[in-house]
C-alpha positions as CSV (number, residue, x, y, z in Angstrom):
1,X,-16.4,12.3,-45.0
2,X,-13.0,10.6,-44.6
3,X,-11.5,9.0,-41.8
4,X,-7.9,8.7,-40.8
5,X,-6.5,5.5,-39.1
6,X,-4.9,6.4,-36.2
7,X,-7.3,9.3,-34.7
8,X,-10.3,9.1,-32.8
9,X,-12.3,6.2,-31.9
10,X,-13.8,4.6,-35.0
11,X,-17.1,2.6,-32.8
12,X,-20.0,4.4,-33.6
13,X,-24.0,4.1,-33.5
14,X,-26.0,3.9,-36.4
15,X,-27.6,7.6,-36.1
16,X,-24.3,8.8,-35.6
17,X,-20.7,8.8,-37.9
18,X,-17.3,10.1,-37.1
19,X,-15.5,12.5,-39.1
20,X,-11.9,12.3,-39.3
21,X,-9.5,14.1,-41.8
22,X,-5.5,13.8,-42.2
23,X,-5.7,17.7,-43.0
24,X,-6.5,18.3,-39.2
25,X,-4.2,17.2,-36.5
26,X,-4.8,13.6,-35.3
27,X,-7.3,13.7,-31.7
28,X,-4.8,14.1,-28.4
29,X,-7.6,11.7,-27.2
30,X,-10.1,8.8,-27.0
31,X,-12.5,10.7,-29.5
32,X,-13.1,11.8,-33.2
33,X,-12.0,15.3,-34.8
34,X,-16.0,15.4,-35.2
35,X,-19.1,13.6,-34.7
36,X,-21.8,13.7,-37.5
37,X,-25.6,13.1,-36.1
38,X,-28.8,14.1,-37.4
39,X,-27.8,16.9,-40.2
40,X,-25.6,18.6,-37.6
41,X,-21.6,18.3,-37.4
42,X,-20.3,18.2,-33.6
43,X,-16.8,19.7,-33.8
44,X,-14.5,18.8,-31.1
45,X,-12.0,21.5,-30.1
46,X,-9.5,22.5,-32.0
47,X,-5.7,23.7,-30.5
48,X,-3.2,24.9,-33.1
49,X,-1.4,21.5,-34.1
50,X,0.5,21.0,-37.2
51,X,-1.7,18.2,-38.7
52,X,1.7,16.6,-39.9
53,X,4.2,16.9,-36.8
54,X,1.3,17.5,-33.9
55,X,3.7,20.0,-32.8
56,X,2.0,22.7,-31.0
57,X,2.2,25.7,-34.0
58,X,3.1,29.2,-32.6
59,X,3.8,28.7,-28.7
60,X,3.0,31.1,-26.8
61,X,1.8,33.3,-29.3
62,X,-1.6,33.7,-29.5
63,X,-1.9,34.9,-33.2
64,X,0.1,32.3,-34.5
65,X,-2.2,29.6,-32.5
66,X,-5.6,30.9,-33.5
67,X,-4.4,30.8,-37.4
68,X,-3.7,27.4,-36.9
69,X,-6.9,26.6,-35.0
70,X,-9.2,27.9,-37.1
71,X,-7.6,26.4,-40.4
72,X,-7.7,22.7,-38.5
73,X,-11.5,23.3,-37.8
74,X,-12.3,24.3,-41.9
75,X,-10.1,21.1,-42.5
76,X,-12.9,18.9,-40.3
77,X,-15.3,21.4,-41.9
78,X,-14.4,20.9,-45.3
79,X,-14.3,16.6,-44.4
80,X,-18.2,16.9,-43.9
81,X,-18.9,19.0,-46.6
82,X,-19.3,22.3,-44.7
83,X,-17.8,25.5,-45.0
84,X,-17.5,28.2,-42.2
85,X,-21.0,29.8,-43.3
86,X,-22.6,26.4,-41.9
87,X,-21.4,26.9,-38.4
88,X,-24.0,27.8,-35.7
89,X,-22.1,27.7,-32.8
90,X,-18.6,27.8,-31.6
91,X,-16.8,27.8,-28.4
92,X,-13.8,29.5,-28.0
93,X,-11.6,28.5,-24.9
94,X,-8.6,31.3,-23.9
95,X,-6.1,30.6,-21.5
96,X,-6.1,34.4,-20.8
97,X,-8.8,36.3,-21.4
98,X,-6.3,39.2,-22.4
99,X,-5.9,37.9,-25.8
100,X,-9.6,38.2,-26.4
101,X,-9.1,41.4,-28.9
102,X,-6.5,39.5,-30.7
103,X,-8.4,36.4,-31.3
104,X,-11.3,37.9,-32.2
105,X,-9.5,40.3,-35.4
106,X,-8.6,36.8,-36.4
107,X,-11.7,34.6,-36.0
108,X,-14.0,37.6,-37.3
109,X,-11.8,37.0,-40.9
110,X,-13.3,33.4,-41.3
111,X,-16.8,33.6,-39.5
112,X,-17.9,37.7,-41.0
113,X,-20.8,40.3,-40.3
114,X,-24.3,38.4,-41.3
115,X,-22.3,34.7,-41.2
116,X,-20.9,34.9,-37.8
117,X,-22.1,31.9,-35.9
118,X,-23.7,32.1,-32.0
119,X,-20.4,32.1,-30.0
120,X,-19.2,31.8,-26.1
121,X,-15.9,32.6,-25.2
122,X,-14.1,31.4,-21.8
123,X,-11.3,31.8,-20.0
124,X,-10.1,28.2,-18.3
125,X,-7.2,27.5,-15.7
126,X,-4.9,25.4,-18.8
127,X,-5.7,24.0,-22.7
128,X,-3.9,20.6,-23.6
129,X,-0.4,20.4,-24.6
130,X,0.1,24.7,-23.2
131,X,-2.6,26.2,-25.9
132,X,-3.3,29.2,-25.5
133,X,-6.5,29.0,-27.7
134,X,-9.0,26.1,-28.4
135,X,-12.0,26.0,-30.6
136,X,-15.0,24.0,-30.5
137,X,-18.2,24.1,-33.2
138,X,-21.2,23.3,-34.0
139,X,-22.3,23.2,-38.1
140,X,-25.9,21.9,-39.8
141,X,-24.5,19.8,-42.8
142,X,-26.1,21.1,-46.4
C-alpha cells in the first residue's frame, strides 16, 4: 500500500487503512482513493482524471472517460496488491444510461467471462466535475 500526501484523509482506525496511490488521480474530496478493512479493499469511485493534471480526460466522450476510469481503479488496485480478478463488486454510475453498450465493450476488456465481478449499473441526475462515467469497487485482498 502507498499513500500520497495531499489526497484523502489520512485518520484511520486500527481495523481499517487507507490506500492512496500517485498513479490514480488525487480524491476531489474529504476521503481516501480506497479503504482497506478486514481482507477486503473498498474502492471509492473512480471518474476519468488524469492522475497528473486532475483534468477531466475525454469530456464528453464516453469512451475516452471509461478508459481512463478503469485504468485509475487498477492503479488503486494494483496499490493494495490486487488485480482486476480480485474484484467482487463494482458500481458503475452513467450520466446517461445511453452509453451503457459503450461502457460495457470497454469494461468487459478488463473484468472477462468467468472473472467478471457482481456489478450494478445506474443512471444519476450529474457525476463530479461533468463525468460521464464513475466507477466504484469492491476487491478481497490475496
Amino acid at each position: 500500500m502507498s499513500s500520497s500526501a495531499g489526497g484523502g484523509d489520512q485518520r484511520h482506525s486500527p481495523l481499517s487503512h487507507p490506500v492512496n496511490t500517485t498513479a490514480a488521480p488525487a480524491p476531489v474530496g474529504p476521503y481516501n482513493q480506497a479503504v482497506l478493512a478486514g481482507g477486503v479493499l473498498y474502492c471509492s469511485g473512480q471518474i476519468a482524471l488524469d492522475p497528473v493534471s486532475g483534468v477531466l480526460v475525454g469530456e464528453g466522450d464516453v469512451e475516452a472517460e471509461t478508459r481512463q476510469v478503469l485504468s485509475n481503479l487498477q492503479a488503486v488496485l494494483a496499490a493494495a496488491g490486487c488485480r482486476p480478478d480480485h474484484v467482487v463488486r463494482t458500481t458503475v454510475y452513467l450520466a446517461d444510461l445511453g452509453d451503457f453498450a459503450r461502457v460495457n465493450a470497454l469494461y468487459a476488456v478488463l473484468f472477462r467471462d468467468g472473472v467478471a465481478p457482481a456489478r450494478a449499473c445506474v443512471q444519476v441526475a450529474a457525476l463530479p466535475r461533468g463525468a460521464r462515467v464513475e466507477i466504484d469497487a469492491i476487491a478481497l485482498v490475496p
